[in-house]
Structure formats: structure tokens, C-alpha cells
ZAMARGU-4260 file (C-alpha; in steps of 0.2 Angstrom, whole numbers, plus 5000, padded with zeros to 4 digits):
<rodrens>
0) 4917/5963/5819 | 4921/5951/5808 | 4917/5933/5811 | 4928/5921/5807 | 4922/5903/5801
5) 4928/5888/5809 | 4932/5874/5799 | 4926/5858/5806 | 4942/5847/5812 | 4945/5834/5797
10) 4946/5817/5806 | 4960/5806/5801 | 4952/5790/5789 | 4957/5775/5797 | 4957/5760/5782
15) 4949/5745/5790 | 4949/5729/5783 | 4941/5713/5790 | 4947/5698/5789 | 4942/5690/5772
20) 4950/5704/5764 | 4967/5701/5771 | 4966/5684/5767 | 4960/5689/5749 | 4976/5702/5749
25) 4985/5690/5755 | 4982/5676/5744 | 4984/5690/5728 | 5002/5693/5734 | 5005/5674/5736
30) 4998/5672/5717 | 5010/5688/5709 | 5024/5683/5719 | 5022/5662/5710 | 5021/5672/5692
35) 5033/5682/5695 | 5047/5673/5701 | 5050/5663/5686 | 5054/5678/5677 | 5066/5685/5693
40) 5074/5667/5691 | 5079/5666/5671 | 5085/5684/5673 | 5095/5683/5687 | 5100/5663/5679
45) 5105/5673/5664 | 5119/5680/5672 | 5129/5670/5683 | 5140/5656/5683 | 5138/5639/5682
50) 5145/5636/5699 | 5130/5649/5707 | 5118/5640/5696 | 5121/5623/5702 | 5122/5625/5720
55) 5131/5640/5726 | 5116/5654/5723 | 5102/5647/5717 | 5088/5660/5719 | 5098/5673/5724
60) 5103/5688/5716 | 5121/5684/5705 | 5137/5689/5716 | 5147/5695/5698 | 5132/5700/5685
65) 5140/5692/5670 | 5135/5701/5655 | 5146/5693/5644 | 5132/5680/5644 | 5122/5690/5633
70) 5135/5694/5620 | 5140/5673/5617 | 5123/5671/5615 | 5119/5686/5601 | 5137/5684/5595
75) 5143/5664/5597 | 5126/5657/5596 | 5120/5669/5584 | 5102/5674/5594 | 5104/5693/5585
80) 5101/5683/5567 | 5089/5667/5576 | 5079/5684/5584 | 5077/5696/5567 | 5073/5680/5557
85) 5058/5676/5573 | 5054/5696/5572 | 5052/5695/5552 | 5042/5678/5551 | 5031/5684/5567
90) 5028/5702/5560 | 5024/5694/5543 | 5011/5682/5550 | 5004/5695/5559 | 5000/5705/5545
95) 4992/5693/5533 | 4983/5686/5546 | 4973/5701/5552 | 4971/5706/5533 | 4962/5690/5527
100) 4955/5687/5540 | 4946/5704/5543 | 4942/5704/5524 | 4934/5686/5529 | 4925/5692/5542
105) 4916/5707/5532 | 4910/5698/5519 | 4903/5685/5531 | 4894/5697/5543 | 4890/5712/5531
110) 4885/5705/5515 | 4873/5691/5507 | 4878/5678/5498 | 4874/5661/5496 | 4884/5647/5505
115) 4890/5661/5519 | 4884/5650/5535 | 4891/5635/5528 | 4907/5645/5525 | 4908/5652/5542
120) 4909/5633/5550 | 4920/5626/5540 | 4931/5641/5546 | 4926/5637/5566 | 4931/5619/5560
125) 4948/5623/5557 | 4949/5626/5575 | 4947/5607/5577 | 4965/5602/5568 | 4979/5601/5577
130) 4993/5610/5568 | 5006/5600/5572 | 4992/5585/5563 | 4995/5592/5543 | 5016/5592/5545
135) 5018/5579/5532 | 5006/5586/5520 | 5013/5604/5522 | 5029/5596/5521 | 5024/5586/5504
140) 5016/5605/5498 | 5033/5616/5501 | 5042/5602/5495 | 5034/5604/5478 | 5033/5619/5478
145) 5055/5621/5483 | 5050/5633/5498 | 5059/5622/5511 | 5072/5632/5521 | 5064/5651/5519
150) 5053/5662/5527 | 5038/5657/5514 | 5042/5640/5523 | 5036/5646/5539 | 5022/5661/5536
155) 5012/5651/5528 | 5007/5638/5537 | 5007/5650/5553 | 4995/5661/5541 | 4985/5647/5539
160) 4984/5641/5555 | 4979/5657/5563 | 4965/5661/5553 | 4953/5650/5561 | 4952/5660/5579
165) 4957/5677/5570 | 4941/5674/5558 | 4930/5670/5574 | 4936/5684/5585 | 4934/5696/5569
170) 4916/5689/5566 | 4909/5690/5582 | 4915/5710/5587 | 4910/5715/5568 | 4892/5707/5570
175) 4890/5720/5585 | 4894/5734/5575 | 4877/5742/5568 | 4875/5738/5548 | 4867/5757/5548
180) 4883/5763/5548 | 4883/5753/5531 | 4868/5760/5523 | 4873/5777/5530 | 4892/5776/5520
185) 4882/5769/5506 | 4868/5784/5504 | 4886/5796/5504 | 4893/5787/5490 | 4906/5776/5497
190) 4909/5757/5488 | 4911/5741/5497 | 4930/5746/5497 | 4928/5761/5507 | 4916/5756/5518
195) 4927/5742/5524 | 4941/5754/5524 | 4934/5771/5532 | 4920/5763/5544 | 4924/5747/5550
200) 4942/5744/5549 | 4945/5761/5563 | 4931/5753/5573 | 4940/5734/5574 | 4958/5740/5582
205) 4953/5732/5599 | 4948/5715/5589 | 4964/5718/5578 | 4976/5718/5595 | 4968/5704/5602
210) 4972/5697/5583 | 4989/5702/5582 | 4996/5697/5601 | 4987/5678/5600 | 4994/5676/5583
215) 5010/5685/5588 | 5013/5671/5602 | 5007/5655/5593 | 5022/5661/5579 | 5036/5666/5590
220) 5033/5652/5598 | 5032/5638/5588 | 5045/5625/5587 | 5038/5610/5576 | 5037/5618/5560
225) 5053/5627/5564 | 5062/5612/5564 | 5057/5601/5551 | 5054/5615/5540 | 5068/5624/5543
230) 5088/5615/5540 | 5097/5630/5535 | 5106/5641/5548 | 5101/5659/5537 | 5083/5655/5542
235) 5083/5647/5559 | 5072/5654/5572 | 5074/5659/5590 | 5066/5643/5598 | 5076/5632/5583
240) 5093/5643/5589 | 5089/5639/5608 | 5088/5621/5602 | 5106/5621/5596 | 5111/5632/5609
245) 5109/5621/5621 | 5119/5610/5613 | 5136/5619/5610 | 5133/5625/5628 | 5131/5610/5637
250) 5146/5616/5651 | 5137/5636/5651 | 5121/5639/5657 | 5123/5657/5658 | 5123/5661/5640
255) 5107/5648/5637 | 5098/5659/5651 | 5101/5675/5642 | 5094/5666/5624 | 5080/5662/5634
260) 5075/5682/5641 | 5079/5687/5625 | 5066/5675/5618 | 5052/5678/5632 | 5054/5697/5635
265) 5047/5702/5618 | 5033/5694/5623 | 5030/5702/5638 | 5033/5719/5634 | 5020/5715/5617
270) 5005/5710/5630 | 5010/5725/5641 | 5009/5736/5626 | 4991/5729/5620 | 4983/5720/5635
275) 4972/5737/5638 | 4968/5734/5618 | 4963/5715/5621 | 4952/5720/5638 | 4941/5732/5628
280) 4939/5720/5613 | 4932/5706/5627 | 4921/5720/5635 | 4917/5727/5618 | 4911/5708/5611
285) 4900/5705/5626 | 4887/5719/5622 | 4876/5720/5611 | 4871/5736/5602
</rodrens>
């Protein structure tokens, strides 16, 4: 006779929670729905009317999705030019701030040399000087040196800038790397060059995107220098363009609100894109190997 097994009855799980959780779910949703709004708001502002802006349909969504917005603002106000000259001056900063700064930080942290500690707080120094403290000196410097109105005009003092916090973020994950790795490349062979190259640099990515997005916010950003440094139309940037935007729109809103997600959405989409990288470069910072 064959015996068959009976398989115990799976009970249904019932999810409890008590009452300090709800409250604690509840306050979450309260939190996401406050940060999110804004950004429902200038996208849904980006494309309606004046007349739903200002009183007919505030928050709701737009009773005739007005796309046209977007193309006065990328064509009339010239945002497709204002956003390639923000994309060139960002990427641009980006890059020649992680690269001397990274260079900084190695010969700081892996080599021995005299003055090196007294270097290394004059870089945290920089921290202390307002940026927008230095605009007639800068000014003075391009002046002299005829690179108002170009890109130069705006990299490097964004460069410049940046290199403070890019230095001290670089310094502190590249002291928890193990300087046996660095006798290890050395015993095979391998110069300063390489080792900076082949062992640390793969190792420093997480470090390198927390680099990139701060820097990549503090450029796209920035409006001071922008202005001042900045008169002619060819390099204008996207915060310089909304600026004057405003100004030859003053009757419609609609194509300011579309200058505006095409300014902030970049963003976004660059921390969703490397907020996973800047959490593991936080994690990775606080232990020590």
C-alpha cells in the first residue's frame, strides 16, 4: 500500500504592523509626496497656459498638454544652445576635476615628501573661500589674460573651485586602501605611473562618482560667474538663458516652465544614474582596512 504524505496546511501570513510603524509609514509617505510635488508641479507648469497657471488649474494636471512650450523654449529662447554650452562647461569641469585632483590625492596619501601635511591643509582651507568672494580677482585674471566670453572663462574657476572637496573626498577613501598593494605592484615591476593607473585608479570609481555628481551640480548650477563672466549669446549657459528667458516671456509662463525641467531633469536622472556609486563610496570611507 502506498502511503501518501500529507503536507502540513500552509497558513496564510498575516502582516501586522503596530502602531508606531504606521505612523512611521505614514509620516515616509507624507515626506515623498512634499519632495515630489515640486517636481509634478514644474512639469505639469511646463505645459499649460497662462490662464491654468494663474488661477484656472493650479495643481492639477493641464486640460490641453501644450508641447509647443518646449519647442519656444529650445528654439525662440535658444535652451538647445544655452543646454549644449551647460553640458560642455559641466562635462569639462568634471573631467579636470577628478584628474588633478586624484593625482593630488596619491601623491598626498602614497608618497613621502616633505611639506605634504602642510599641502594637505591648505587644500581643506580652500574649503573656507566663498566662490562667489574671488569674482573681481578672477575677473581681473581672465581679463588679462582675454578669456572673457568663452568656455575657458567658466571651467576654470569651476576647476578651481571644486578641487578643494574633490581632494578631500579623494584623500580620505585612498588612505583606506592598503599601501601593500603598492609594494606588491612595485616587486612586479610597475612605475609610479602604473601603479596610479592599474591599482588605484579601478579601485577609486565609487569616490570618482561622488566626485563627478557634487562637481556636476555646483557647475550646472552656477549662475554668478555665468553672468559676469559670460556677455556673449554663443556661450551663455542654461541658468544665464533662463535669466533672459524670463525676460522675453514675461506674458508666457509655459515656455519658462519647460526651460526650467529641461534645466533640473539632467540632474535628476545623473543622481539616479550614480547615487548607488556615491552610497558605496560613503560606506566604503567609513571602514577602515
Amino acid at each position: 500500500m502506498s502511503t501518501r504524505l500529507k503536507r502540513p496546511a500552509r497558513k496564510k501570513r498575516r502582516i501586522k504592523f503596530s502602531a508606531k510603524e504606521i505612523l512611521v509609514y505614514i509620516f515616509l509617505g507624507i515626506w515623498a509626496f512634499v519632495n515630489l510635488f515640486p517636481l509634478y508641479w514644474m512639469f505639469t507648469f511646463s505645459l499649460k497656459s497662462n490662464s491654468e497657471i494663474f488661477g484656472e488649474n493650479v495643481i492639477g494636471l493641464p486640460h490641453n498638454w501644450i508641447w509647443q512650450n518646449y519647442a519656444d523654449a529650445l528654439q525662440a529662447g535658444n535652451m538647445g544652445k544655452y543646454f549644449l554650452n551647460s553640458f560642455i562647461v559641466s562635462a569639462s569641469t568634471i573631467i579636470l576635476t577628478v584628474i588633478i585632483a586624484m593625482m593630488a590625492a596619491f601623491a598626498l596619501t602614497r608618497m613621502i615628501w616633505k611639506g605634504r601635511k602642510m599641502m594637505n591643509s591648505m587644500f581643506v582651507l580652500g574649503m573656507t573661500i566663498p566662490i562667489h568672494a574671488a569674482i573681481l580677482p578672477v575677473f581681473l585674471v581672465l581679463s588679462k589674460l582675454k578669456m572673457l566670453n568663452s568656455y575657458q572663462a567658466l571651467i576654470i574657476p569651476y576647476t578651481a573651485f571644486a578641487l578643494a572637496i574633490a581632494i578631500l573626498v579623494f584623500t580620505g577613501f585612498m588612505q583606506d586602501i592598503p599601501k601593500e598593494l603598492d609594494e606588491s605592484a612595485c616587486i612586479d615591476g610597475c612605475n609610479v605611473w602604473q601603479i596610479f593607473r592599474k591599482i588605484i585608479f579601478p579601485m577609486m570609481r565609487p569616490a570618482v562618482a561622488t566626485v563627478s555628481i557634487f562637481t556636476f551640480i555646483s557647475s550646472w548650477n552656477e549662475l554668478m560667474f555665468a553672468v559676469i563672466f559670460i556677455s556673449s549669446d554663443s556661450y551663455r549657459t542654461l541658468t544665464v538663458g533662463i535669466q533672459t528667458l524670463s525676460g522675453s516671456y514675461t506674458t508666457q509662463w509655459g515656455p519658462i516652465g519647460a526651460a526650467l525641467v529641461i534645466a533640473t531633469f539632467p540632474m535628476l536622472i545623473v543622481y539616479a544614474f550614480l547615487s548607488k556609486k556615491i552610497h558605496e563610496s560613503f560606506s566604503a570611507g567609513a571602514i577602515k582596512g
